[in-house]
C-alpha positions in Angstrom: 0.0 0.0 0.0 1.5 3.4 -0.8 1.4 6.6 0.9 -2.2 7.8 2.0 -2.3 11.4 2.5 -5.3 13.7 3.8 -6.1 16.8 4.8 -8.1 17.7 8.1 -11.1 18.6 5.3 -10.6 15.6 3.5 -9.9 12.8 6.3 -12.9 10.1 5.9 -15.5 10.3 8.7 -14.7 7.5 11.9 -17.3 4.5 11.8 -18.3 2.9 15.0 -17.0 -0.3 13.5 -13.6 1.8 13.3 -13.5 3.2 17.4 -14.8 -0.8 18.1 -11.7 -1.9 16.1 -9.4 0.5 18.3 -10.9 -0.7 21.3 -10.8 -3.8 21.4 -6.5 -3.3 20.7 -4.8 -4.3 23.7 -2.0 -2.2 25.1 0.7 -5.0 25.3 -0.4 -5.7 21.2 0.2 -2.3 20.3 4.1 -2.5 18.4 5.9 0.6 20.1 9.6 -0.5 19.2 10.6 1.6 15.8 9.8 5.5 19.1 12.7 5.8 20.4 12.3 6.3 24.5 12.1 9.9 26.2 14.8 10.1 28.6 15.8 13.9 28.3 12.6 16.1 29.5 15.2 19.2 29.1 13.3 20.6 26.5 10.1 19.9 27.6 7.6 23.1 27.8 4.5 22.8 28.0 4.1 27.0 28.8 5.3 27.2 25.1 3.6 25.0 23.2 0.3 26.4 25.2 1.2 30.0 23.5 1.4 28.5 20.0 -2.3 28.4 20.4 -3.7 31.8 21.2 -7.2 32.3 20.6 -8.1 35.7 19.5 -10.3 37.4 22.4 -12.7 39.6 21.7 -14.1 41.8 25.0 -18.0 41.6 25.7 -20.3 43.1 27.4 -23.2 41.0 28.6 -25.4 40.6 31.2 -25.4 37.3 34.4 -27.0 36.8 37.2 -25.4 37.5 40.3 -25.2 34.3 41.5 -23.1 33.0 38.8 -20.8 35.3 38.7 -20.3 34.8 42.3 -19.9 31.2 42.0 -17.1 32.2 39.2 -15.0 34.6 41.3 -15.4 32.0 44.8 -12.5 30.3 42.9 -10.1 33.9 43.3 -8.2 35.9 40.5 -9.5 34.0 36.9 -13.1 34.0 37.2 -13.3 35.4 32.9 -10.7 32.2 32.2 -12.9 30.1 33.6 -16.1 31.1 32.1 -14.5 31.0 28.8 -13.2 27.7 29.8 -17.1 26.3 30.7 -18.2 28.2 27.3 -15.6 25.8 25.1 -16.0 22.4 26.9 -19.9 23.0 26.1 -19.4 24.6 22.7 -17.2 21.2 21.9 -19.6 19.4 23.2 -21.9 20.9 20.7 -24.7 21.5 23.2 
């Protein structure tokens, strides 16, 4: 078989027989010997590779109710990230 190449438009949709096949793969079946082992975490950071995504932000005004924005700020300084943070884990959940 030769090279299969795709782009994230054109990659072919995931079939429940597809994530069954996966599944049912047991750890000690999956072939890891052609990755070499991680032994130097020197160059490991994980504060950089978070700022090669940066969402543009756009400021907003909007209205809440008190007692969620309470609830927000009862966790100290971050309250906006962590509404933004709720927003996104229910806007990828597509709810």
């Amino acid at each position: 078989m030769g090279i299969v190449r795709h782009t994230l438009e054109s990659l072919p949709p995931v079939s429940k027989e597809d994530l069954e096949r996966v599944d049912a793969i047991r750890d000690e079946d999956i072939d890891c010997s052609d990755i070499s082992e991680v032994t130097d975490f020197s160059k490991f950071r994980p504060w950089e590779q978070r700022q090669m995504f940066k969402p543009v932000k756009v400021a907003v005004t909007c209205k809440l109710d008190a007692d969620i924005v309470a609830w927000l700020k009862q966790g100290g300084k971050g309250y906006q990230t962590r509404l933004n943070s709720i927003l996104r884990q229910v806007m990828a959940h597509g709810q």
